[in-house]
C-alpha positions in Angstrom: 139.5 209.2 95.7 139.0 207.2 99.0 138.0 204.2 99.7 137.8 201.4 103.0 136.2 199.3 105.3 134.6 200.3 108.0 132.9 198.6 110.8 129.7 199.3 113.1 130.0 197.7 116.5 128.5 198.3 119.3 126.2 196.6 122.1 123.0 195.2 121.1 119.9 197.0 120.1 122.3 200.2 119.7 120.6 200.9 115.9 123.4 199.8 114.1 121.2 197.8 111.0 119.3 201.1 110.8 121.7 202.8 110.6 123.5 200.8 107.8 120.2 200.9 105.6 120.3 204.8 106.4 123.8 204.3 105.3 123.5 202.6 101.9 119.9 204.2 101.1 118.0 201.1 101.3 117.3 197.8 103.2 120.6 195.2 103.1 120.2 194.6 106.9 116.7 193.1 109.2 115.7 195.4 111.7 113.8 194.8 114.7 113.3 196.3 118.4 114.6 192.9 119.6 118.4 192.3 120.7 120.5 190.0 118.9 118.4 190.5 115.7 121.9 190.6 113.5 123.7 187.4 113.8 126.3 187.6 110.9 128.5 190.1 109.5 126.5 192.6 107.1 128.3 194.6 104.1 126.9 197.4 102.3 128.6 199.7 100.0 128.0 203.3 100.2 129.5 205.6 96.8 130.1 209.4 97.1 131.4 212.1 94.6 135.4 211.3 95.9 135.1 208.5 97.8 133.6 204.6 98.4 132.9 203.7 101.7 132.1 199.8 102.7 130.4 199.4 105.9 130.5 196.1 108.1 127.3 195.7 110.2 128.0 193.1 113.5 126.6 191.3 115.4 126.5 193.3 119.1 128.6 192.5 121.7 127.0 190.2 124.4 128.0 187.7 127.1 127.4 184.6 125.0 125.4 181.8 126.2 125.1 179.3 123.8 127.6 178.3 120.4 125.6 180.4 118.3 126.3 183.8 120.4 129.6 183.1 121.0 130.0 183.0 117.0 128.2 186.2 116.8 130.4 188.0 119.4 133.3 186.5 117.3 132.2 187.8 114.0 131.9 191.6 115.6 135.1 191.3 117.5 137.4 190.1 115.0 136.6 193.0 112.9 138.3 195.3 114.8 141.7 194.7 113.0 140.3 194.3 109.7 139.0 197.5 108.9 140.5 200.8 108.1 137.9 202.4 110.5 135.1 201.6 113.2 131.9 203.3 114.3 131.0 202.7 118.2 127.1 202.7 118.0 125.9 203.6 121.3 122.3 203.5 122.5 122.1 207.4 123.9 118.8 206.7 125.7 120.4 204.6 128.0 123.4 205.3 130.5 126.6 203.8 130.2 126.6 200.5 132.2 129.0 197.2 132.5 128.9 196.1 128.8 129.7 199.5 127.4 132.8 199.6 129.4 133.5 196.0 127.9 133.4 196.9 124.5 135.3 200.4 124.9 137.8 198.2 126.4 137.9 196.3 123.3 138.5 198.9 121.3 141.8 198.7 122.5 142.9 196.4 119.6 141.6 198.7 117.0 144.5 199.7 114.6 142.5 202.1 113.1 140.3 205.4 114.1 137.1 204.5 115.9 134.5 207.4 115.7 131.5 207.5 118.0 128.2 207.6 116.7 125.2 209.0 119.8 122.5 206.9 118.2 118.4 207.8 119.0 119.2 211.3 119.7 116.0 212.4 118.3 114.7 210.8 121.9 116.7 212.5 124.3 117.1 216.0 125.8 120.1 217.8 124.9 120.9 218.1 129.0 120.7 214.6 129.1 123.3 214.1 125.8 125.7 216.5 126.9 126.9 215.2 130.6 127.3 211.4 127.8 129.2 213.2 125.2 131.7 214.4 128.3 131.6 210.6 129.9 132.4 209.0 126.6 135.3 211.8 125.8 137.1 210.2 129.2 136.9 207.2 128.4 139.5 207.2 125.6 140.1 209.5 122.2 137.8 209.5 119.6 138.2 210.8 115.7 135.1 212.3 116.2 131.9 212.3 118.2 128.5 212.6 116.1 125.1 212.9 117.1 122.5 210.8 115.0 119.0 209.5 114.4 119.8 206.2 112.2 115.8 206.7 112.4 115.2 210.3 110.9 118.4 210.3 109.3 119.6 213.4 111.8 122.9 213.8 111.3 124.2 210.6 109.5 125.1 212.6 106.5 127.7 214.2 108.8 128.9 210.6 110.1 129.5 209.7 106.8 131.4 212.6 105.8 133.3 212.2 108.7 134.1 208.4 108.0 135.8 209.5 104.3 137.6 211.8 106.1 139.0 208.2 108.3 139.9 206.5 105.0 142.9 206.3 103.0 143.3 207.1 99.2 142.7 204.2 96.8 140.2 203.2 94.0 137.1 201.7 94.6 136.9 198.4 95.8 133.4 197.6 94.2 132.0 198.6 91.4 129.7 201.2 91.6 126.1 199.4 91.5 127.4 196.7 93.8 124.9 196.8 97.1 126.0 194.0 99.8 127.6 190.7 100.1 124.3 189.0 101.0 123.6 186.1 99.0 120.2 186.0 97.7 119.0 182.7 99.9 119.9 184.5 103.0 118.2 187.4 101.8 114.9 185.5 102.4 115.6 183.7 104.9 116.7 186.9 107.1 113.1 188.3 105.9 111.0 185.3 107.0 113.1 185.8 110.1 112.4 189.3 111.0 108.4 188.9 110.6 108.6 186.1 113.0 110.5 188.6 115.0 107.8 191.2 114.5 105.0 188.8 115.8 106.4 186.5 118.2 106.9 187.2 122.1 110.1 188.3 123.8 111.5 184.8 124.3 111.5 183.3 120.5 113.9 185.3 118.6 116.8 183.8 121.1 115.3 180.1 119.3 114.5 180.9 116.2 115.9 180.6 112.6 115.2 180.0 108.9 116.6 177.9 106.7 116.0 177.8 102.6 115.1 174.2 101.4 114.8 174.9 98.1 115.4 178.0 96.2 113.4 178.2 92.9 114.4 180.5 90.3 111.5 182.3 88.3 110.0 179.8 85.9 108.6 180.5 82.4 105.3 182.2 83.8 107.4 184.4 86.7 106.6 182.3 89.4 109.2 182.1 91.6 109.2 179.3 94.6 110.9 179.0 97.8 110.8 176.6 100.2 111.6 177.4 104.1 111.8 175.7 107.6 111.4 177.7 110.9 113.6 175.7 113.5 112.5 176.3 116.7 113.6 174.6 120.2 110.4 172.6 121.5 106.5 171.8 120.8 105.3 175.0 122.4 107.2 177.2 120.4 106.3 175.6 117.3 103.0 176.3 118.8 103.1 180.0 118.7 104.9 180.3 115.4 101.7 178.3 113.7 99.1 180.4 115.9 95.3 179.9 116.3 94.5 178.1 113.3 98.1 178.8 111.2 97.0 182.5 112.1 100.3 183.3 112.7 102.7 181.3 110.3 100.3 182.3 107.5 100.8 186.3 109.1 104.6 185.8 108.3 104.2 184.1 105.1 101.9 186.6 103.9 104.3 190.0 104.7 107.5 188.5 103.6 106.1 187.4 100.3 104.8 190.9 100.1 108.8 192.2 100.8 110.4 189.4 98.6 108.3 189.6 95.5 109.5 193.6 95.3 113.0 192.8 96.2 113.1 190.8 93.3 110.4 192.2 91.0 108.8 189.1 90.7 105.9 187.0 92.0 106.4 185.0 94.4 105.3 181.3 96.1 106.9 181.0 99.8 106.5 177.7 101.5 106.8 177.8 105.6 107.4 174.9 107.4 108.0 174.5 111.3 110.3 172.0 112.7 111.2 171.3 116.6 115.3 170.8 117.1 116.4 170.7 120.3 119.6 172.6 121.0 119.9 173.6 117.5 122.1 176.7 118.6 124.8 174.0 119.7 124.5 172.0 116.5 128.0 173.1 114.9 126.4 172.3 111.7 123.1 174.0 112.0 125.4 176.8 112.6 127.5 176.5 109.5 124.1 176.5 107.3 122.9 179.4 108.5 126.1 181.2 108.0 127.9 181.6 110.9 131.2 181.5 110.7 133.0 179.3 112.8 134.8 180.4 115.8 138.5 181.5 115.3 
């Protein structure tokens, strides 16, 4: 038997949330074509027939701008000496540029093997992937180097093989039906959150988050009720979230109660509410709510 912890860091928008729900076999983790769309440290739990493996999604690694980033750069980074293994999630339709040379450089405090994972191969030629396979091999030693489609599932079976392989002998350090370490509040909140990032422009889901007001379990008829804020930064975003006529904010409301009344197999009254709170990424407390760790 094996069993361990390991992490998937990498820049952002490299796949790594898709690639943990490939992972696991379901969805633990938002996903969106957006960067920064993970902001705290995800765990899923993945058994095999030999072997438990626990993955640590992070946040990716960014020049932070504001409290809130640099908390999100901290929660990836200080998992690099936690875990008995780490994945480097790289982005294989782009070319290496400055930031990937920042994070292989932090790899340099990893105390265990770091595998790398060529993520969205399924959209690049295999003349293309070679000559990056070869620039990543110089760059320092890797346990492995895997090709995958966290999309299609190409070749994540093999990473995960591989990543046993990585892991020392022990028992299991969940028990078997144990999925992920998210609470069940955040669990809607994080859902609310990635259909605002699914209809809002490019410059909101920098400003945005969701907070749970009230959490309302099922009542006698099945009903369950949650209550939720939007924070947003000023008047004209709060514009945009509401749309034409609450278009929008009723779009939201409408496809995460959809998602949260099968992820709890129950039917469900959702409550959205948008409030304007200037600077809220700086408010150290705002921060702490939503589940951001505070900065070592």
């Amino acid at each position: 038997m094996k069993a361990g912890f390991v992490s998937l860091i990498g820049r952002p928008n490299a796949g790594k949330s898709t690639l943990l729900n490939r992972l696991i076999g379901t969805k633990v983790a938002i996903v969106s074509d957006k960067p920064q769309t993970t902001r705290t440290r995800i765990l899923g739990v993945r058994n095999v027939p030999g072997g438990q493996v626990v993955f640590v999604d992070t946040p990716g690694i960014h020049k932070p701008t504001h409290r809130m980033n640099a908390r999100m750069v901290d929660a990836a980074v200080s998992t690099l000496r936690e875990v008995d293994a780490l994945v480097l999630v790289v982005d294989a339709t782009q070319p290496p540029r400055g930031g990937d040379r920042y994070v292989l450089g932090l790899l340099g405090r990893a105390e265990g093997p770091v595998v790398l994972a060529l993520n969205k191969v399924d959209l690049v030629a295999k003349p293309t992937l070679l000559p990056l396979i070869d620039w990543y091999r110089q760059q320092r030693g890797f346990a492995a180097i895997v090709p995958i489609s966290a999309l299609t599932g190409d070749g994540v079976d093999r990473l995960a093989d591989v990543l046993l392989e990585q892991l020392p002998e022990g028992e299991a350090l969940y028990p078997e039906d144990y999925l992920t370490d998210q609470p069940e509040r955040v669990i809607v909140a994080e859902t609310v959150r990635e259909k605002l990032l699914r209809h809002t422009h490019d410059e909101l889901p920098y400003t945005t988050a969701v907070l749970i007001e009230r959490f309302e379990e099922p009542d006698a008829k099945g009903l369950m009720r949650l209550y939720c804020t939007i924070l947003v930064e000023s008047d004209s975003q709060k514009a945009i979230v509401i749309g034409k006529g609450g278009a929008l904010i009723k779009r939201v409301g409408t496809e995460a109660r959809e998602d949260l009344e099968t992820f709890f197999g129950t039917r469900m009254f959702l409550d959205l509410h948008v409030k304007v709170r200037t600077d809220w990424r700086e408010d150290e407390r705002v921060l702490d709510e939503l589940g951001l760790g505070k900065r070592s």
